[in-house]
VOVEX-396453 format. One record per residue: x, y, z of N, C-alpha, C in turn; residue in one letter; residue number from 1. Coordinates in Angstrom, 3 decimals. Layout:
// residues N
{mimi {X; Y; Z}; {X; Y; Z}; {X; Y; Z}; A; NUM}
...
END
This chain:
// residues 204
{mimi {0.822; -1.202; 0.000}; {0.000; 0.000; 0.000}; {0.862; 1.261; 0.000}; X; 1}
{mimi {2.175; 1.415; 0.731}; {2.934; 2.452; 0.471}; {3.762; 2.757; -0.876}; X; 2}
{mimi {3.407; 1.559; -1.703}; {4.172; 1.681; -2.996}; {3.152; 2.548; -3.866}; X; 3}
{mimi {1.603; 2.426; -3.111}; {0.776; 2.762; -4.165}; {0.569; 4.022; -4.164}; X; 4}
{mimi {0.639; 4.343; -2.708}; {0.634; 5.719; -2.125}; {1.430; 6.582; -3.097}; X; 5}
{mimi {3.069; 6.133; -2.452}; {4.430; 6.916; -3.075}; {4.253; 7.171; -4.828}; X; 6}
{mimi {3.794; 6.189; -5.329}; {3.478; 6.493; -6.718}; {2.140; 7.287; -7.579}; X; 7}
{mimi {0.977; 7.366; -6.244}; {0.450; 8.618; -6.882}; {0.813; 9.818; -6.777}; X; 8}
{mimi {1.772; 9.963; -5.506}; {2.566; 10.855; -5.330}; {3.395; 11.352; -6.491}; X; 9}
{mimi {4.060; 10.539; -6.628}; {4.963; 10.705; -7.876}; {4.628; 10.924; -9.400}; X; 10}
{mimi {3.217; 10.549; -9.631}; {2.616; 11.029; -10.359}; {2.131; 12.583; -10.518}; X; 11}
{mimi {1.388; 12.793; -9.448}; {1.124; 13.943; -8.881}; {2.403; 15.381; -9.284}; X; 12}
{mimi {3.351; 14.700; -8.851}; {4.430; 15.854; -8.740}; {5.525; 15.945; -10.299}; X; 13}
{mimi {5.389; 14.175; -11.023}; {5.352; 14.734; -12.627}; {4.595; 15.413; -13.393}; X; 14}
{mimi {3.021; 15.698; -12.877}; {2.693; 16.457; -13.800}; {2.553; 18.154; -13.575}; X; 15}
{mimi {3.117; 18.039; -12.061}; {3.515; 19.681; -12.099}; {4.324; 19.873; -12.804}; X; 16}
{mimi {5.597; 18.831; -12.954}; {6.725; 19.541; -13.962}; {6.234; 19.584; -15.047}; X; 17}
{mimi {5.542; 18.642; -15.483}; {5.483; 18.582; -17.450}; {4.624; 20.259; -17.070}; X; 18}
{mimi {3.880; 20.205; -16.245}; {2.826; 21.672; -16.792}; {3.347; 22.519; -16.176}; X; 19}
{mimi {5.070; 22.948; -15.779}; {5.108; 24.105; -15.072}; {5.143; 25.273; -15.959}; X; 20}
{mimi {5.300; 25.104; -16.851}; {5.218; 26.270; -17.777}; {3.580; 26.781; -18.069}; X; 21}
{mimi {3.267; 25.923; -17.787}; {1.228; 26.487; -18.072}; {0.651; 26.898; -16.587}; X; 22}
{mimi {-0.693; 27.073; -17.013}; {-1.518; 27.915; -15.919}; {-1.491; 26.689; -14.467}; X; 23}
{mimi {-0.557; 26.384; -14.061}; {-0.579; 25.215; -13.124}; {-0.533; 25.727; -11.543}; X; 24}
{mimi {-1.297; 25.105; -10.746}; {-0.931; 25.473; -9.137}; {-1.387; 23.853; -8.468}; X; 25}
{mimi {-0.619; 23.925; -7.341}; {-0.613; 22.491; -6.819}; {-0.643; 22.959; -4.996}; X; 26}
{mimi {-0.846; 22.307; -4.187}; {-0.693; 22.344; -2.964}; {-1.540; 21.670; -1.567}; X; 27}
{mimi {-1.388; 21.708; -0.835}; {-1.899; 20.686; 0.329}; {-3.042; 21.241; 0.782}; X; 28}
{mimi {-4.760; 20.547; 1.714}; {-5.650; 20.297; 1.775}; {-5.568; 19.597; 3.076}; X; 29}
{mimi {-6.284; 20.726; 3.924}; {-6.599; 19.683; 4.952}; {-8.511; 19.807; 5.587}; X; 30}
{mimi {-9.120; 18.987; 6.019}; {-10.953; 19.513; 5.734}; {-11.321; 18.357; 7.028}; X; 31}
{mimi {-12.999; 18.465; 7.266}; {-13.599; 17.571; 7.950}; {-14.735; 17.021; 6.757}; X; 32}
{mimi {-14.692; 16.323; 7.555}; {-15.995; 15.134; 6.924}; {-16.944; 14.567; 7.804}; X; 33}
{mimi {-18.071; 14.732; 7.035}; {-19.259; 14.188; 7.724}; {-19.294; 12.796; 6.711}; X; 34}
{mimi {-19.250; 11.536; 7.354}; {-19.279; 10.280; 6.881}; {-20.740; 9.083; 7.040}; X; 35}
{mimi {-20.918; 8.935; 6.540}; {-22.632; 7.720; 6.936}; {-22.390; 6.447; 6.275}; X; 36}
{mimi {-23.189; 5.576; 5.952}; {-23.272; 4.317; 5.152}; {-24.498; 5.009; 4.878}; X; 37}
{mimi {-25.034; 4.331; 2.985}; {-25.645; 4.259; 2.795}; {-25.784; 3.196; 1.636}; X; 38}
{mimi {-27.050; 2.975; 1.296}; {-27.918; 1.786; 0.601}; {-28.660; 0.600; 0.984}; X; 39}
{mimi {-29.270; -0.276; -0.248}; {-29.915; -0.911; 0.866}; {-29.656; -1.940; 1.541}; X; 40}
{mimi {-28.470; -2.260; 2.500}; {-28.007; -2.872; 3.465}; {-28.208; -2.037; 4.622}; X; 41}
{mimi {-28.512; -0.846; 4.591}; {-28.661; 0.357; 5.720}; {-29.803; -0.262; 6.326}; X; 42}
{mimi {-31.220; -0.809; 5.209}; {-32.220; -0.905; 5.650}; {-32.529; -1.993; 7.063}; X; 43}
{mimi {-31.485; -2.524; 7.590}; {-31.999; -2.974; 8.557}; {-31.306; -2.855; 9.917}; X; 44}
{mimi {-30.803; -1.386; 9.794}; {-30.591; -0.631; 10.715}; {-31.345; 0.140; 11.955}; X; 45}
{mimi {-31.699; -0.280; 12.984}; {-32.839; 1.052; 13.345}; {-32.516; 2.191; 13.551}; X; 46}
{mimi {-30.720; 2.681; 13.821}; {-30.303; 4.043; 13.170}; {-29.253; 4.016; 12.670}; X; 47}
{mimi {-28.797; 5.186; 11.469}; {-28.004; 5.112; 10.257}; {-27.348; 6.516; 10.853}; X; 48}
{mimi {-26.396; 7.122; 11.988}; {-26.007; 8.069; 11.828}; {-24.378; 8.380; 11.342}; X; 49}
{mimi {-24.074; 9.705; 11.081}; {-23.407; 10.446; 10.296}; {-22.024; 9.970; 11.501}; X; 50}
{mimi {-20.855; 10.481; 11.115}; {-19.872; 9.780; 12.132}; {-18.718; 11.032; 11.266}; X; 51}
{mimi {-18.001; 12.006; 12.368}; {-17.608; 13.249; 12.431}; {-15.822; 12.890; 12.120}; X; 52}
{mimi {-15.197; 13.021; 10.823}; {-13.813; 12.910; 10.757}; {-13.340; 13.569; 9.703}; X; 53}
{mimi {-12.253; 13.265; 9.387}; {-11.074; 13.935; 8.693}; {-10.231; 14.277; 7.365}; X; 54}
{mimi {-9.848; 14.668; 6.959}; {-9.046; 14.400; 5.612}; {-7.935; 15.353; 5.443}; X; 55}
{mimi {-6.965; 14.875; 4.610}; {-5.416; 15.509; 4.320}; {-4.585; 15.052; 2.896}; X; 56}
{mimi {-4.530; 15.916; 2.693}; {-3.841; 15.513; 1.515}; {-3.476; 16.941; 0.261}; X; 57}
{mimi {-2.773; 16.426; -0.376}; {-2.365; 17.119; -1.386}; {-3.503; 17.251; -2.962}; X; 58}
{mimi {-3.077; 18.563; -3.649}; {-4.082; 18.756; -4.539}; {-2.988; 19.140; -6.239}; X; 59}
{mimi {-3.751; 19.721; -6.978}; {-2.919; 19.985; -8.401}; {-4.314; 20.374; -9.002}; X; 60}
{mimi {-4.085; 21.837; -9.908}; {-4.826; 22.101; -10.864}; {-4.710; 22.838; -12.305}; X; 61}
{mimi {-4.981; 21.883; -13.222}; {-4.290; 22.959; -14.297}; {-5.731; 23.693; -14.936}; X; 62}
{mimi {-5.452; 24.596; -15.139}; {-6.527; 25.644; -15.644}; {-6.379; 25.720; -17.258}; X; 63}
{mimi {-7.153; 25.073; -17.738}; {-6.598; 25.292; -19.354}; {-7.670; 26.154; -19.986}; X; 64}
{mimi {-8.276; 27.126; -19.301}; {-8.872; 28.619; -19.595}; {-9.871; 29.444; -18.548}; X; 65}
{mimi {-9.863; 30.717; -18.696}; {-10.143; 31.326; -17.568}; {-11.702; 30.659; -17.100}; X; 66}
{mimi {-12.566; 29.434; -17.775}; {-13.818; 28.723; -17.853}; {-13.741; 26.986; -16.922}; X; 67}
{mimi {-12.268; 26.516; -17.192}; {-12.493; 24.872; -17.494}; {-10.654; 25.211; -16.719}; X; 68}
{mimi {-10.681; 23.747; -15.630}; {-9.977; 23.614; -14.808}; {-10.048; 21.687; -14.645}; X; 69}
{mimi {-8.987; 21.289; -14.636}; {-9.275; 19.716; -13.684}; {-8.046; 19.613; -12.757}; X; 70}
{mimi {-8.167; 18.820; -12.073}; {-7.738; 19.001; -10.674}; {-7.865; 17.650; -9.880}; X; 71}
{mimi {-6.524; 17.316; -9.971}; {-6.336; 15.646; -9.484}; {-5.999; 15.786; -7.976}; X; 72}
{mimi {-6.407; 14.870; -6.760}; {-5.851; 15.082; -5.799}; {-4.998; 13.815; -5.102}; X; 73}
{mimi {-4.865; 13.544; -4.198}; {-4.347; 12.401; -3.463}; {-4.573; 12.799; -1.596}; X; 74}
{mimi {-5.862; 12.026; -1.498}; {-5.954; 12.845; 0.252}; {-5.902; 11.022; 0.917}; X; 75}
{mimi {-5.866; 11.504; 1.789}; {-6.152; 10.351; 3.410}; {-7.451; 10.915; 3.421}; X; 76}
{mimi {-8.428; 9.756; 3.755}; {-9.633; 10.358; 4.602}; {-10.236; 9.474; 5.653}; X; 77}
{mimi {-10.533; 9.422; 6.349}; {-10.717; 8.688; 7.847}; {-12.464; 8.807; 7.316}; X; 78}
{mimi {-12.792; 7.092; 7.313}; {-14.304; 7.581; 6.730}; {-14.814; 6.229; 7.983}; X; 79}
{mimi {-16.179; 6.279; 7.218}; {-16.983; 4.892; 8.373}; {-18.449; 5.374; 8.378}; X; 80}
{mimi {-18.814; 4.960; 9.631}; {-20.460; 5.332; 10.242}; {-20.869; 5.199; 11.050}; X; 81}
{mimi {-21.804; 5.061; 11.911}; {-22.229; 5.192; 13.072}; {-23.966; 4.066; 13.440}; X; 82}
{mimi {-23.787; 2.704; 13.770}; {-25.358; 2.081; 13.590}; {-25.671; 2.130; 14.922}; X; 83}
{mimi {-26.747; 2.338; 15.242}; {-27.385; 2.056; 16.341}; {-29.117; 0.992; 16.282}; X; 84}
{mimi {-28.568; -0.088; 17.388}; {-29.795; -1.209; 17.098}; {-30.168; -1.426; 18.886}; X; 85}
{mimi {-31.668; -1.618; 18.759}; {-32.070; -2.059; 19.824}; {-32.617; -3.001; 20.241}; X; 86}
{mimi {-32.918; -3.276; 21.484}; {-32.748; -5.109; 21.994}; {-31.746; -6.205; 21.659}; X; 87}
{mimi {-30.829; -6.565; 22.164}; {-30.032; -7.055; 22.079}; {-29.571; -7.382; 23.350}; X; 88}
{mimi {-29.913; -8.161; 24.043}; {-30.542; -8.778; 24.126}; {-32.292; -7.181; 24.457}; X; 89}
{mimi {-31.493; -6.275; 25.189}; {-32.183; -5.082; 25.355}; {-31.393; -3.886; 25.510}; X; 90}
{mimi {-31.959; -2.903; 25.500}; {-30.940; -1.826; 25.693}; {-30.622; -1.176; 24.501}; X; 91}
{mimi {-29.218; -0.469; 23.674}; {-28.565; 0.116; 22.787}; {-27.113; -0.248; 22.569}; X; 92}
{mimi {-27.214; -0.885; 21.206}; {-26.047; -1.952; 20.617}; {-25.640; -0.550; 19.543}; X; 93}
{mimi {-24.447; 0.292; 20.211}; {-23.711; 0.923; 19.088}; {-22.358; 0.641; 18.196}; X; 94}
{mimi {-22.851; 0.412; 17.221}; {-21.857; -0.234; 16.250}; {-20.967; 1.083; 15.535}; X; 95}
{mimi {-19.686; 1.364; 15.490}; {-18.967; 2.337; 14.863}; {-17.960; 1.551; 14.069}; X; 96}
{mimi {-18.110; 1.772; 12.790}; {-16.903; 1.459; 11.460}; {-15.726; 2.703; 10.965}; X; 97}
{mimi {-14.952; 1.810; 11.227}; {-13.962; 3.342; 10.925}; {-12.988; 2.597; 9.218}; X; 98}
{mimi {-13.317; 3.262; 8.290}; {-12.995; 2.643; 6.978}; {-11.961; 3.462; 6.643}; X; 99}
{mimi {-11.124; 3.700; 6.466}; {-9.418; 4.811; 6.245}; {-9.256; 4.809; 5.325}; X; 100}
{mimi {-9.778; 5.784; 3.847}; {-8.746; 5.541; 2.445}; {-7.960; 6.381; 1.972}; X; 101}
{mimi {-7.504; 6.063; 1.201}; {-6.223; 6.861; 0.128}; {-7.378; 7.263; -1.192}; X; 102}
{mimi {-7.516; 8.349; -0.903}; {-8.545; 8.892; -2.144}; {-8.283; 9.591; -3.163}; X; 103}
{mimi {-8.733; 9.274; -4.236}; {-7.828; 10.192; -5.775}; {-8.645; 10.396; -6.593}; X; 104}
{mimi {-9.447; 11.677; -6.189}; {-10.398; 12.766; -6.959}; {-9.686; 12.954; -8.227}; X; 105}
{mimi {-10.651; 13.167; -9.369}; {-10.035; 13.811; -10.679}; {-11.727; 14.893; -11.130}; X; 106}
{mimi {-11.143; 15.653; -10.201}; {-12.106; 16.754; -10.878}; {-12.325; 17.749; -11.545}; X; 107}
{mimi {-13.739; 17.795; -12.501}; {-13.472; 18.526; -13.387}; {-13.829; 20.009; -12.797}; X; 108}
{mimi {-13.523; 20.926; -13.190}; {-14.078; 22.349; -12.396}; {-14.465; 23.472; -13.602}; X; 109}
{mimi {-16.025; 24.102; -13.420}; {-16.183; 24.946; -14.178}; {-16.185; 26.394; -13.805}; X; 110}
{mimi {-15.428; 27.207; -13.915}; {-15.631; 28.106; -13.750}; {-16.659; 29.439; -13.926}; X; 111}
{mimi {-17.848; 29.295; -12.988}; {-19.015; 30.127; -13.217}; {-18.951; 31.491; -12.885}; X; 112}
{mimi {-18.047; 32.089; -12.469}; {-17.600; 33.284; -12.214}; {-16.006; 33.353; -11.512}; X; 113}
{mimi {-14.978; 34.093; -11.657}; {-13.813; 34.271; -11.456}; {-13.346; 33.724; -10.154}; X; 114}
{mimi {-13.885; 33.908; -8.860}; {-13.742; 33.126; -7.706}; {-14.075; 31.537; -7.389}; X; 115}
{mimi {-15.346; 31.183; -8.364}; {-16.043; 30.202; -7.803}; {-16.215; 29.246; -9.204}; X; 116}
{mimi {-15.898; 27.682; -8.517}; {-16.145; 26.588; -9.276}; {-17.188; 25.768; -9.072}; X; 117}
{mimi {-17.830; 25.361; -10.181}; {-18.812; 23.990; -9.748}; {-18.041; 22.587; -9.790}; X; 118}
{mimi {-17.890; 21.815; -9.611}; {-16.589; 20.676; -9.441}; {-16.932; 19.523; -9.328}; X; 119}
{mimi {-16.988; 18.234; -10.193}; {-17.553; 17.607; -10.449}; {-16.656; 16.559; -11.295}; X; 120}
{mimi {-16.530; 15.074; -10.291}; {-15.373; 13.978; -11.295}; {-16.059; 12.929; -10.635}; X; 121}
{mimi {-14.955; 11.747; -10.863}; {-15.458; 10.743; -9.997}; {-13.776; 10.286; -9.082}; X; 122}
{mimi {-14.085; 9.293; -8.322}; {-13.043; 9.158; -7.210}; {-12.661; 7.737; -7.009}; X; 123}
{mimi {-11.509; 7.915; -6.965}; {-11.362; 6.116; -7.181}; {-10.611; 5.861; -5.149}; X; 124}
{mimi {-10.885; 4.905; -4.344}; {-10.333; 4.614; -2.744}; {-9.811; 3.587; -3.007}; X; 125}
{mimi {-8.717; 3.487; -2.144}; {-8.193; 2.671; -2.017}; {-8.019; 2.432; -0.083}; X; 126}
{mimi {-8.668; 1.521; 0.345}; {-8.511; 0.930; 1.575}; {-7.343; 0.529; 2.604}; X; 127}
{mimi {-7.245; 1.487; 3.368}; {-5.949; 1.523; 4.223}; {-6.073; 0.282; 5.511}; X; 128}
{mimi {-7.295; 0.523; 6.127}; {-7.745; 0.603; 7.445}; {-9.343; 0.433; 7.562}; X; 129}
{mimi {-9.563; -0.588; 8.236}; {-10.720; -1.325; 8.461}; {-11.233; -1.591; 9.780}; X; 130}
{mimi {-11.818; -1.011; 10.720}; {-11.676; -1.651; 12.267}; {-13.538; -1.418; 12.450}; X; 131}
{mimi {-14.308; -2.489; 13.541}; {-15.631; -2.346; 14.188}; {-15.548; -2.197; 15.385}; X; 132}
{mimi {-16.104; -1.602; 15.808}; {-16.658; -1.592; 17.483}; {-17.598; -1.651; 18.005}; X; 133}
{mimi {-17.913; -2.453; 18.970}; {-19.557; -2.741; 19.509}; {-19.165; -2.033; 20.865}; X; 134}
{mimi {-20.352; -1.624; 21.017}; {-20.998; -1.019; 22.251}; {-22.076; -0.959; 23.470}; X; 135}
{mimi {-22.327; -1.931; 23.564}; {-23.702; -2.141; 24.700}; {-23.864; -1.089; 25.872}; X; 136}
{mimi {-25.206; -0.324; 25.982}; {-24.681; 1.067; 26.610}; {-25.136; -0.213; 28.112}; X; 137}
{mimi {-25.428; -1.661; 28.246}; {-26.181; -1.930; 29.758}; {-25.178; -2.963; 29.889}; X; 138}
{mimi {-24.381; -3.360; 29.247}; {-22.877; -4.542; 29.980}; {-22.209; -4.956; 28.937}; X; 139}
{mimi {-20.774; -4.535; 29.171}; {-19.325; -4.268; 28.793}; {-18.957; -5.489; 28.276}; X; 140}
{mimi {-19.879; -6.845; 29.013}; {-19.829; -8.412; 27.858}; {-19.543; -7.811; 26.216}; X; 141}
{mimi {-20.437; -7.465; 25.974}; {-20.727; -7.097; 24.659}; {-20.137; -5.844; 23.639}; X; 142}
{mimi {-18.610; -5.657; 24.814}; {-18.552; -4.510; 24.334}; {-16.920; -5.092; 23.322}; X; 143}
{mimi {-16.866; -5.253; 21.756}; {-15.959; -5.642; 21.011}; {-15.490; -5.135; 19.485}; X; 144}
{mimi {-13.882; -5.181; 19.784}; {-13.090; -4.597; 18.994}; {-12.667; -5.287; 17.712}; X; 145}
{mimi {-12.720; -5.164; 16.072}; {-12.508; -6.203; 15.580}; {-11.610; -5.847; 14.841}; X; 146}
{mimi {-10.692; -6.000; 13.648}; {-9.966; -5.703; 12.454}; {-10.943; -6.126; 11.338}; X; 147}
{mimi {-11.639; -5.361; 10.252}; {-12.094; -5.548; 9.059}; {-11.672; -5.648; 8.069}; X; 148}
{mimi {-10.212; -5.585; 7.753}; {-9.199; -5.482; 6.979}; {-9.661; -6.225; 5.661}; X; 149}
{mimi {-9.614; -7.441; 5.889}; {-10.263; -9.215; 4.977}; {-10.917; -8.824; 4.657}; X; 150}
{mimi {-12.430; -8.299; 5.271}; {-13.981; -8.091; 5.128}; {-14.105; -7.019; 3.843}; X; 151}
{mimi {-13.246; -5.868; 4.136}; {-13.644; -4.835; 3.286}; {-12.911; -5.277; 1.976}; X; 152}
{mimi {-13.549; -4.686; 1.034}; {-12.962; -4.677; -0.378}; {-11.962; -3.382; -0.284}; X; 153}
{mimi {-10.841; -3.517; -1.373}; {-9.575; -2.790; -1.395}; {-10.245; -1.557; -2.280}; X; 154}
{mimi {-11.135; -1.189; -3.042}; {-11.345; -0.139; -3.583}; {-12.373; 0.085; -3.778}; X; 155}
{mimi {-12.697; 1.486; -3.777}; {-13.800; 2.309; -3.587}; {-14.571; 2.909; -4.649}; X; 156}
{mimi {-15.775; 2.908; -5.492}; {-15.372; 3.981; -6.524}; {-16.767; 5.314; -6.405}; X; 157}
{mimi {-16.796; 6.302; -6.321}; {-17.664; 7.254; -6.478}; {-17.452; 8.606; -7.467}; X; 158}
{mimi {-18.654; 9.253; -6.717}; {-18.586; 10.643; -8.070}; {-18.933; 11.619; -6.632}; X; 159}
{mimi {-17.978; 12.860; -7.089}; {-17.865; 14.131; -6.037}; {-18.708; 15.071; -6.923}; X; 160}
{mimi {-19.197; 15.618; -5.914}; {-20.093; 16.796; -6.833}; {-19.909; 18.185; -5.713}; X; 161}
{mimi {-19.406; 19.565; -6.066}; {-19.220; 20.207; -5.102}; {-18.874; 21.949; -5.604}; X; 162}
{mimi {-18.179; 22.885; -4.943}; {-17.714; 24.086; -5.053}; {-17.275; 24.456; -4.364}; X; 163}
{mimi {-15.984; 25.010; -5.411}; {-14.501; 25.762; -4.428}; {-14.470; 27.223; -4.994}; X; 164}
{mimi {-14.247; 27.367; -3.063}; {-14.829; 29.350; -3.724}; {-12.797; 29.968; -3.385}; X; 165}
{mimi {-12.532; 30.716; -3.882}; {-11.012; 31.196; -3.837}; {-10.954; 32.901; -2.895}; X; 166}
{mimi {-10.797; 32.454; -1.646}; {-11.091; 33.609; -0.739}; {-9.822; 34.442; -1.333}; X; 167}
{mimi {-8.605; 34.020; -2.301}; {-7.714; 34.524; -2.547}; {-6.571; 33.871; -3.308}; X; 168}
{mimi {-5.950; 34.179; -4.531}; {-5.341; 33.653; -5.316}; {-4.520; 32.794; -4.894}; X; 169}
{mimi {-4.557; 32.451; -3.433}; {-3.510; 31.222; -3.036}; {-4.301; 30.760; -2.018}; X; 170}
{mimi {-5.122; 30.773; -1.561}; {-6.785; 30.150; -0.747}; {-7.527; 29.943; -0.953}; X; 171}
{mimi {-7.999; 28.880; -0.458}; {-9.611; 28.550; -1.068}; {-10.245; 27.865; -0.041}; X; 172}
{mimi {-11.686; 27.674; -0.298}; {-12.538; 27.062; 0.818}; {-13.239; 25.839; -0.219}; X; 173}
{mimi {-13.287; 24.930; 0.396}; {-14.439; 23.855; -0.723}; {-15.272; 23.214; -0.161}; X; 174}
{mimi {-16.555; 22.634; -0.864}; {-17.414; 21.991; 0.110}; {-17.964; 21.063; -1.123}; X; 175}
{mimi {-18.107; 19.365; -0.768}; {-18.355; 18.670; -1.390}; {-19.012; 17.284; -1.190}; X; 176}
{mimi {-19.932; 16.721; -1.993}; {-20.332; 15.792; -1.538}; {-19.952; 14.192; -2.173}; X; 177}
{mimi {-19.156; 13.445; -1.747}; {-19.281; 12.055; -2.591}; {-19.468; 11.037; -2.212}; X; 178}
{mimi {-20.449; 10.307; -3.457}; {-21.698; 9.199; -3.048}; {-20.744; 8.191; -4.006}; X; 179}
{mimi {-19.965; 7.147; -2.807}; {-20.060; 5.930; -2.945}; {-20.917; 4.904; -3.754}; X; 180}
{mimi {-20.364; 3.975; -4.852}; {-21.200; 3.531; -5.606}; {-20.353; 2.068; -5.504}; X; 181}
{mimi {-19.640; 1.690; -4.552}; {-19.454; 0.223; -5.032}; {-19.855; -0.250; -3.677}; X; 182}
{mimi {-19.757; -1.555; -3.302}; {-20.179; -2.097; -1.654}; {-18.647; -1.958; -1.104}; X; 183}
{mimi {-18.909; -1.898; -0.030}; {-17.916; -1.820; 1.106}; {-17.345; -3.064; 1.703}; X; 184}
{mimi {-18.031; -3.683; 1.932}; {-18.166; -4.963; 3.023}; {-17.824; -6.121; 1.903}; X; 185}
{mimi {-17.390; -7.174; 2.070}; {-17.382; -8.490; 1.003}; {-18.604; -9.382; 1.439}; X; 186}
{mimi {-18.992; -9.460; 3.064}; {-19.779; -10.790; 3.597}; {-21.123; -9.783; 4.096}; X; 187}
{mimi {-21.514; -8.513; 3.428}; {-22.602; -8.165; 4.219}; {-23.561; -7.595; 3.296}; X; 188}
{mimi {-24.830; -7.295; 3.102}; {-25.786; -6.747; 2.268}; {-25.387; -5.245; 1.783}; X; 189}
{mimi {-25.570; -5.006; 0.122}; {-24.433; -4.049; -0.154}; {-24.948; -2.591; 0.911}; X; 190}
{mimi {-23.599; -2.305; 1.193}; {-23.680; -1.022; 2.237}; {-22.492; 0.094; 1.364}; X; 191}
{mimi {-22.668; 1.471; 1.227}; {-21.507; 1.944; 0.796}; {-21.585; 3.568; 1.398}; X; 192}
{mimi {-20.445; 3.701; 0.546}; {-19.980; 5.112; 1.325}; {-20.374; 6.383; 1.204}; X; 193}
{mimi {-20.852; 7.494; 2.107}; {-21.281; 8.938; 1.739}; {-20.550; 9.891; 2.745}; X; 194}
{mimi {-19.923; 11.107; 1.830}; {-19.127; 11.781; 2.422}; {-19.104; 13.340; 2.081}; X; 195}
{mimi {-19.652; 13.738; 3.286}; {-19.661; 15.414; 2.914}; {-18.591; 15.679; 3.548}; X; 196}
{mimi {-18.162; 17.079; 2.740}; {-16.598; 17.593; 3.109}; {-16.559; 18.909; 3.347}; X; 197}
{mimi {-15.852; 19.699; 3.844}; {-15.550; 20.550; 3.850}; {-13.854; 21.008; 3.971}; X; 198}
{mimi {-13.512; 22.330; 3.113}; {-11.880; 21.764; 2.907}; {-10.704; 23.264; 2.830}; X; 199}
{mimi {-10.061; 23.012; 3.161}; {-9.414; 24.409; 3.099}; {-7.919; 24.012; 2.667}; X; 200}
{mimi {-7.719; 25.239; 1.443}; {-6.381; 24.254; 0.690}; {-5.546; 25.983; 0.432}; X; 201}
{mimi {-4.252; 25.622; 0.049}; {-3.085; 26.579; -0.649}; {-2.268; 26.471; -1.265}; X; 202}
{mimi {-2.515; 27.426; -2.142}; {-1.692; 27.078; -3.568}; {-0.215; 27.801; -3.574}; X; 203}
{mimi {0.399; 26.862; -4.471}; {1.796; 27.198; -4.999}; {1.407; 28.253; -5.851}; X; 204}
END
């Protein structure tokens, strides 16, 4: 996994050179995320909540007119969800998934006025980190830690849909949403990923 890492990296940072002579800016991203499961494996949940984390990573955008922009990234994002089920035997059985990927946006960006983009690609994950936790809020029997590593599938694929506003020619703010479209799990009814973002980045 660090070979795969180091080499989008390295990708990343050849195509600043090939484009340093063009309208190019590149630089690091760090944001929160609001994370959930969704589809219909959700459905037999009696609650589906949102689960509060992170992201980091590096960005690149070449502007090939003052209209039309794409913009590859490479982030970490700490993703998962939050189930809550009742009776078990009674009481509140909280289940938390914490799913970790290596994420590599390729988005396209339109420029609808000089500050602000509409932004829109799809996203390919790659699976770092897999862990469950149970929770019984009435005895600690029940309370267990697992590795999901096996369970989860190694890649992710969705579409980001969003807008980055440029508080300043080397700042920006972004806010985005991407809906998971493959299953998550290998042994469970398909469940997948949804991730709102919010992001604050600076350019070279």
């Amino acid at each position: 996994m660090r070979k795969i890492i180091l080499a989008l990296i390295c990708m990343l940072l050849t195509a600043s050179a090939a484009m340093a002579q063009k309208k190019f800016t590149f630089g690091p991203k760090v944001g929160v995320d609001l994370t959930h499961f969704w589809g219909s494996g959700t459905k037999f949940y009696e609650s589906n909540r949102v689960q509060l984390n992170y992201q980091v990573g590096v960005f690149a955008e070449y502007r090939a007119n003052n209209h039309f922009a794409i913009a590859p990234e490479v982030v970490f994002a700490s993703q998962g969800g939050i189930i809550k089920d009742y009776g078990i035997p009674s009481g509140i059985y909280k289940q938390t998934y914490t799913t970790n990927y290596i994420n590599v946006p390729l988005m396209l960006k339109l420029y609808v006025i000089k500050p602000l983009s509409i932004d829109f690609g799809p996203q390919v994950g790659f699976n770092v980190y897999s862990k469950y936790r149970g929770d019984w809020d009435l005895n600690d029997e029940y309370d267990k830690t697992y590795d999901r590593k096996k369970q989860t599938n190694t890649f992710d694929f969705g579409l980001g849909l969003g807008v980055t506003y440029n508080i300043a020619s080397d700042v920006f703010v972004q806010a985005r949403y991407t809906l998971g479209l493959t299953k998550i799990f290998k042994d469970e009814d398909p469940v997948k990923n949804g991730n709102a973002q919010i992001a604050i980045g600076y350019r070279f």
